[in-house]
C-alpha positions, -999 to +999 in steps of 0.1 A: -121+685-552-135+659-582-129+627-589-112+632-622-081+648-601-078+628-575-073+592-590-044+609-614-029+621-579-035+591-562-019+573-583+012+596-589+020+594-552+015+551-552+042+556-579+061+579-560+063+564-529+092+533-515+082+500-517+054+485-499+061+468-469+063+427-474+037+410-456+055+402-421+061+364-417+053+350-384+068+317-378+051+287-382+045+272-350+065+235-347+042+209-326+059+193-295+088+170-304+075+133-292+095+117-266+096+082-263+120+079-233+093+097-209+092+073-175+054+055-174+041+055-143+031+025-120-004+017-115-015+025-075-016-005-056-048-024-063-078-025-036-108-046-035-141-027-048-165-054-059-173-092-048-173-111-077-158-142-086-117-139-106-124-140-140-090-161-146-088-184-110-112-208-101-123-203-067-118-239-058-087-243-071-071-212-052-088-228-020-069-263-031-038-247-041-034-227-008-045-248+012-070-227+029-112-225+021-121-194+006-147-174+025-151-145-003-136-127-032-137-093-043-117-076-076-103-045-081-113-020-102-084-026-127-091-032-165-090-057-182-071-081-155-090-072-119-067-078-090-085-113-072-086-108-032-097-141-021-107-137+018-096-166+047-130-151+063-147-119+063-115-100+070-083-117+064-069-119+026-056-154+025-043-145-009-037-115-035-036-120-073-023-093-092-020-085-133-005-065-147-001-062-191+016-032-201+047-010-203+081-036-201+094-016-180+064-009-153+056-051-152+098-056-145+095-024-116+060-041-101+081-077-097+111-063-083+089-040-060+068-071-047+097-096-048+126-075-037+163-076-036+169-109-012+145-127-035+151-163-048+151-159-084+119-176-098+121-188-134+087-203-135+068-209-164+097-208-189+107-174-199+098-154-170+114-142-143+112-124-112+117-135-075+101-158-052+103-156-008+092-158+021+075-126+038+068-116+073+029-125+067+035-156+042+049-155+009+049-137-021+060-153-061+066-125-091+074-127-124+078-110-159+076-114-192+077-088-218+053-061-206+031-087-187+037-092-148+021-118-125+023-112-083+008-130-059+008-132-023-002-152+000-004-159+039+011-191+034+047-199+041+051-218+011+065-203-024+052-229-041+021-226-036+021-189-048+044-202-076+017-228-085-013-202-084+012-177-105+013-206-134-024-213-135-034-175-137-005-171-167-018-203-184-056-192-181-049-157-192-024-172-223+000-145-213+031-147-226+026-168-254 
């Protein structure tokens, strides 16, 4: 067949024929909504990995403040506030220092998991709060403030000794302020 009679019929049957199909429209993909009341999750429980001295606690004042000499300490591997294990002797933690600056809600759920329900309130420094108690192994002070939390235990019966450790490490860190 030539080409001169098949454009003229081409073209009579394009006219001829329905509408051509619209392009199909495929739905626009929505992203993920955002969800802001999601729970955060609370940090595992700190373990010593390193020796090292605490960034934020003197060595000798801990010893002072506890009333026991400090063999060794050794920090977790938590950023940018290590937990500060300071050892009685090779073996024994004489006392725990843990930091936590976060979430509001996961520094509040850290104190009331370390102080507990029987706990004394403890209002110490000004503006936080937590708990502070005796514990089966010594004693243990906790406190809050916005999304920073401070707990420390100790083998001490005392509270305030913890409480007075719990102070220094807020003032040297200039938490809450």
């Amino acid at each position: 067949m030539n080409r001169a009679l098949l454009l003229p019929l081409l073209a009579a049957l394009t006219a001829c024929s329905p509408e051509a199909p619209q392009a199909a429209t495929t739905p626009t993909a929505q992203p993920p909504a955002k969800t802001t009341s999601a729970t955060p999750t609370v940090p595992a429980k700190p373990e010593p990995a390193k020796d090292g001295p605490c960034p934020y606690l003197d060595t000798k004042f801990v010893a002072e403040a506890n009333g026991q000499l400090v063999r060794k300490v050794m920090l977790s591997a938590d950023e940018p506030h290590p937990t500060c294990f300071f050892y009685a002797n090779a073996t024994e933690i004489q006392l725990t220092v843990r930091i936590y600056v976060g979430d509001k809600r996961i520094a509040k759920t850290l104190v009331n998991e370390a102080a507990g329900a029987d706990a004394s309130p403890a209002t110490v420094p000004e503006g936080w709060s937590g708990g502070s108690m005796p514990t089966q192994s010594g004693a243990v002070y906790a406190v809050a403030k916005d999304g920073a939390a401070v707990v420390v235990t100790t083998n001490q019966k005392q509270t305030i000794k913890a409480r007075r450790i719990a102070e220094t490490a807020i003032g040297n860190l200039k938490l809450g302020y």
